[in-house]
N, C-alpha and C positions, 0 to 999 in steps of 0.2 A: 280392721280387715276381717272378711267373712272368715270365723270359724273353720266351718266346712271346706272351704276353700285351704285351709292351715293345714288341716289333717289330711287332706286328700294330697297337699305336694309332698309332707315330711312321710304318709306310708308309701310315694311311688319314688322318693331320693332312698327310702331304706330299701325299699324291691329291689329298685336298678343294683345297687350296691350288694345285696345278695345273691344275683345273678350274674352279672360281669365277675364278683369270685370264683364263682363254678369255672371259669376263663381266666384265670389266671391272674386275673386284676387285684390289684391292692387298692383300694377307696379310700379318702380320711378326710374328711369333714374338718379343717383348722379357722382358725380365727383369732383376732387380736381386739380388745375394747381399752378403750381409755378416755378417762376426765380427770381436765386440770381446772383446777381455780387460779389464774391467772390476773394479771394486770399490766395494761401496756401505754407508756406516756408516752405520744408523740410530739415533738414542740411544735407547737400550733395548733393543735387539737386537743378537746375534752380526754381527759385518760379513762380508757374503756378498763372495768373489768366484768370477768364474763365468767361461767362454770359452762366449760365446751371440751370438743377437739378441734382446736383451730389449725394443727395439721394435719388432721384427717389420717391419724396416725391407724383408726378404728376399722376393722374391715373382715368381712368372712370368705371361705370360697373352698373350692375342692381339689384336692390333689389326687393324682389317679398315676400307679404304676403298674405298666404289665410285663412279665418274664417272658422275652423273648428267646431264649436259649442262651447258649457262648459267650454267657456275661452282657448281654444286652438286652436293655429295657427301653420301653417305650413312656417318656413322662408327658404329664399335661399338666397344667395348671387354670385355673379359671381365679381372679381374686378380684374380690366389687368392694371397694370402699363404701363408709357411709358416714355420716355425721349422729354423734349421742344428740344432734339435740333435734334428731326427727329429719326426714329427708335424703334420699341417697343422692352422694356424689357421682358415684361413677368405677369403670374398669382398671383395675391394675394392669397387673401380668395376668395376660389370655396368651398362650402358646402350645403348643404340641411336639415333640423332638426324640429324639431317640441319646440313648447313656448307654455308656460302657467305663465300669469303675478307672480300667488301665488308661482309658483313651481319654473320656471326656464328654462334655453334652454339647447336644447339638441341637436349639429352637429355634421355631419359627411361628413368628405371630408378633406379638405385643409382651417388651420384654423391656427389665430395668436395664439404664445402658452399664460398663466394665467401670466408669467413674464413678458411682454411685453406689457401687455393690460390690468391687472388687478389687480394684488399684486406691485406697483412699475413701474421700468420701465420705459414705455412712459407715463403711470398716474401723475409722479411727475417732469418730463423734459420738461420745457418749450419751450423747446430748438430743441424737436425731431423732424425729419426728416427735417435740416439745418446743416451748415455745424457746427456750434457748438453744436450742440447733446453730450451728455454726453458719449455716447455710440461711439466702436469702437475708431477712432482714437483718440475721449475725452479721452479716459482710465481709464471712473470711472463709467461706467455702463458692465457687462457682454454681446458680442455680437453676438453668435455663429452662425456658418456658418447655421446649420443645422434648424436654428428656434428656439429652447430651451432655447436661449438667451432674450435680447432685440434689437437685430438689427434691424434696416431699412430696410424694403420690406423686410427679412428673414420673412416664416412661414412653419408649419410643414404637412409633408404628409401622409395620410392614419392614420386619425385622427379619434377616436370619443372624444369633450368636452361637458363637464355639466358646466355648470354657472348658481347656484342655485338664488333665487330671495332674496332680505334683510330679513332676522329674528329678530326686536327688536335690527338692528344695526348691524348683526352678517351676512357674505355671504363666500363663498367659488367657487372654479372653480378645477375642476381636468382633465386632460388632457392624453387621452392613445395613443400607438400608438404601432400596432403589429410589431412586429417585426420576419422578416423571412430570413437568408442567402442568399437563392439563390431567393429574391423577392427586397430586400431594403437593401442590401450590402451598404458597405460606399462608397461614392464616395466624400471625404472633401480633395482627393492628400494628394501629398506630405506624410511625414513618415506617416501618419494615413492612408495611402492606398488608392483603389477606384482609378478610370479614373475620366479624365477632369480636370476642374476648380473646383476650394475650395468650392464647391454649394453641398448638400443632405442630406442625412438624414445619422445615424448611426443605423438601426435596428438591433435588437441582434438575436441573433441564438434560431434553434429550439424555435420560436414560444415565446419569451420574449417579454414582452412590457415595451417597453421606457414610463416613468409614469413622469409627473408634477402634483403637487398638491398646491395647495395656498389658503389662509384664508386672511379676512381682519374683521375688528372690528372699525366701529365708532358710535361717541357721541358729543353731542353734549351740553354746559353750558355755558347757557346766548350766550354769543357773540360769546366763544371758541369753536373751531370745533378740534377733535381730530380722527384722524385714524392711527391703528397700523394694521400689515401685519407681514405674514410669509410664507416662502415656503419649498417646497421638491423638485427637478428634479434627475431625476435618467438615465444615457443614456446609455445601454447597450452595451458593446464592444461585435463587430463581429466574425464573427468568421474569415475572413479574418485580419481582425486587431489583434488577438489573435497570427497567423501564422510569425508577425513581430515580428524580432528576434532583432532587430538594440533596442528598446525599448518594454518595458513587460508592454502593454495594458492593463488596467481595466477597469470595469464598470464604468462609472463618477457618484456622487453625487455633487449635490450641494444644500447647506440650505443658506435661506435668509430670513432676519428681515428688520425691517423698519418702519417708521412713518410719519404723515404728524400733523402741528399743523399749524392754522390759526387764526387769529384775525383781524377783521375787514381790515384793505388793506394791514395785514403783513399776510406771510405764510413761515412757514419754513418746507423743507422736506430733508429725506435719507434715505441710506439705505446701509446694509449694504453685501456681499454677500462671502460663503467662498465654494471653489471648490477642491474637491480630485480624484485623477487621470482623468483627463482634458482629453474629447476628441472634444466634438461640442466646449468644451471653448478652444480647443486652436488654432481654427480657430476665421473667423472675416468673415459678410458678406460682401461683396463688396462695396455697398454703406454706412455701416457702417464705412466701413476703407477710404470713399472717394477715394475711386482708381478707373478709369474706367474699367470696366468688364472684365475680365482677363489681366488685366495692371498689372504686378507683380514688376515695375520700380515704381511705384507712393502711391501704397495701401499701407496703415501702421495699422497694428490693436493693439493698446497701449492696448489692453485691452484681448489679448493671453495669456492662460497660457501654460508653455512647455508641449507639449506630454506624457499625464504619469504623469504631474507632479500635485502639489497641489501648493495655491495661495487662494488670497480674491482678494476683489477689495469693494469697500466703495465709497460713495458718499454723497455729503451734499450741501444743496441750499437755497438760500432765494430771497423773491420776494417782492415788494412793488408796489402797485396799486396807481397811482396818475392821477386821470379822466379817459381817453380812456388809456393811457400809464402803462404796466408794467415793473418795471427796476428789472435785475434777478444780482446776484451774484452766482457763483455756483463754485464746484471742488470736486479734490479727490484721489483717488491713485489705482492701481493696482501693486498687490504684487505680481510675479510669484518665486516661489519657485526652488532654484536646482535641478535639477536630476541626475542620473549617466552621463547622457547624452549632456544636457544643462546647461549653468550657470546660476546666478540669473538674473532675470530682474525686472525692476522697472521705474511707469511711473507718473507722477504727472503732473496736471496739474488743471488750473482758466479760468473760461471764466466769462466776464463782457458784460453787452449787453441790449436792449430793445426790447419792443413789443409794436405797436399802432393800437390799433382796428378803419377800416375808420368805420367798420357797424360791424354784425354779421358774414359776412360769409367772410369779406376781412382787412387783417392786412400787415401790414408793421415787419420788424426784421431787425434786425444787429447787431454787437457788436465784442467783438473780446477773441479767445481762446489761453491760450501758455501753452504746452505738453513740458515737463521735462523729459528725459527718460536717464535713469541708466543702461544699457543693458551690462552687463560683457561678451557676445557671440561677440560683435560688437567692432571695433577699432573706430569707429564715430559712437554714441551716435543716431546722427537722432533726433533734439528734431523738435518740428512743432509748429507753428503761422499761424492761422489760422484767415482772417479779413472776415465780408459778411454785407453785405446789401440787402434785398430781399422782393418782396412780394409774399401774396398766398390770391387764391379765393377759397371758397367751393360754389360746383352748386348742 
């Protein structure tokens, strides 16, 4: 990259940020980098290892607050994922929204959805964005292409969320997203319809909105800490996807529970998730499936329900703090239901592993996952062994 070109954007991102101060702005430049050395056997394929981010866990971007008076601020986010090994992937969370500590935020743009960031999800996976994350190829966290999941780098477009502030223990997050035919058609391929790669959103017709909702609840006695969760996501088939005659498309629901309970350096969490006519669940993001971006030879998502069809998927974990080191146990299963169409499938799978904080912002991982898979569509099964070693800094 031109030199000239380096120093002429880093003195006008420092100006801007000098000046928007004078206005009340708060600027900060954050960022997250990581490389694992990993290895991944799939049956029936060569076992790849690789020194990468194969979840695109890596990524820079700017946060920006300004004081609006009476305890209200104005946030924004901008966050660009990239790959360590050359090349950018692409946007996270882009949003703009107005805070108030009593009330709660309020964004609009491109934002992660309440399953992935707040009820569950990445809140109780120690494990998330590496290659043994629970989610996608794990097959014991839901990971949909579309964002409405918990997948890796997956989030949702043309978004407004509310994420209200705690009540005596008690908070909530609900999540809309309009939906228009000929605006936000599906584009997740394959029998669900849409151009491209497995990537977009599924907006429903005439003006429907794809809706997430989720509640949490904690408490807190003597040393025990307790929080329980529940959700709602609802994903509107298109009306393109309606015109598929090969399978009879519905609306997707999914409801989910769950809990976290800790004590002093034990913490056990899960949860549990049941999904009826599958359309974001019965894709998988990319990095979630660990496949490189449109590599359809490598990506596996244990955690797919058939097209149309119904399925849960469950998970359960435990953790043990011993000084800077946390040792995790975890696993779980994915149930995809038959259809007319498809047969059953089923995926099971344990991952055992560690974490050691050097400081606050830099830790060490590794450990190792093995995916069980029952797949009645398939003449070879396909199970995965998954080993990593890695570390990651937060800036």
């Amino acid at each position: 990259m031109n030199s000239k070109f380096v120093f002429v954007a880093l003195t006008g991102l420092l100006a801007t940020a000098l000046v928007t101060s004078a206005y009340g702005t708060n600027l900060s430049l954050v960022g997250r980098i990581q490389a694992e050395y990993s290895g991944i056997n799939i049956e029936g394929f060569s076992s790849q290892t690789t020194v990468n981010d194969p979840t695109f866990f890596s990524s820079w971007g700017l946060r920006v607050f300004e004081d609006l008076g009476n305890g209200f601020k104005v946030v924004t986010m901008i966050d660009f994922g990239f790959n360590t090994n050359g090349g950018p992937v692409g946007n996270r969370e882009v949003f703009v929204g107005i805070s108030k500590d009593s009330v709660g935020t309020l964004k609009f743009g491109r934002t992660h959805s309440p399953f992935a960031d707040f009820a569950g999800g990445w809140t109780i996976d120690p494990f998330v964005y590496t290659t043994l994350q629970a989610t996608g190829s794990g097959g014991t966290m839901i990971a949909s292409a579309n964002g409405l999941g918990s997948g890796s780098y997956s989030a949702v477009n043309s978004v407004v969320r509310f994420t209200s502030a705690t009540f005596n223990g008690f908070s909530f997050a609900v999540l809309l997203m309009p939906g228009d035919a000929n605006k936000l058609e599906a584009h997740l391929g394959g029998i669900l319809g849409g151009q491209g790669r497995n990537i977009g959103n599924t907006g429903g017709e005439n003006g429907e909105w794809d809706i997430q909702f989720a509640a949490k609840y904690a408490l807190e006695i003597q040393e025990h800490k307790l929080e329980v969760f529940g959700g709602y996501s609802r994903d509107n088939v298109s009306s393109a996807q309606k015109q598929i005659t090969v399978v009879n498309l519905k609306t997707e629901e999914v409801g989910r529970i769950g809990g976290v309970w800790s004590y002093r350096n034990f913490r056990l969490q899960g949860q549990y998730d049941y999904i009826s006519d599958a359309l974001g669940a019965a894709t998988c993001s990319d990095a979630a499936a660990l496949g490189a971006i449109g590599d359809v030879s490598t990506r596996q998502c244990n955690t797919a329900m058939n097209p149309g069809g119904n399925g849960s998927i469950w998970y359960a974990g435990g953790q043990y703090k011993l000084g800077n080191a946390t040792f995790v146990a975890q696993g779980g299963m994915t149930d995809a239901n038959k259809t007319d169409v498809f047969a059953s499938r089923k995926s099971k799978s344990f991952t055992v592993g560690a974490l050691y904080s050097l400081s606050k912002r830099t830790n060490l991982f590794g450990g190792y996952q093995h995916v069980n898979v029952i797949d009645k569509n398939s003449v070879i099964d396909r199970d995965r062994g998954t080993w990593t070693v890695g570390m990651r800094h937060l800036f």
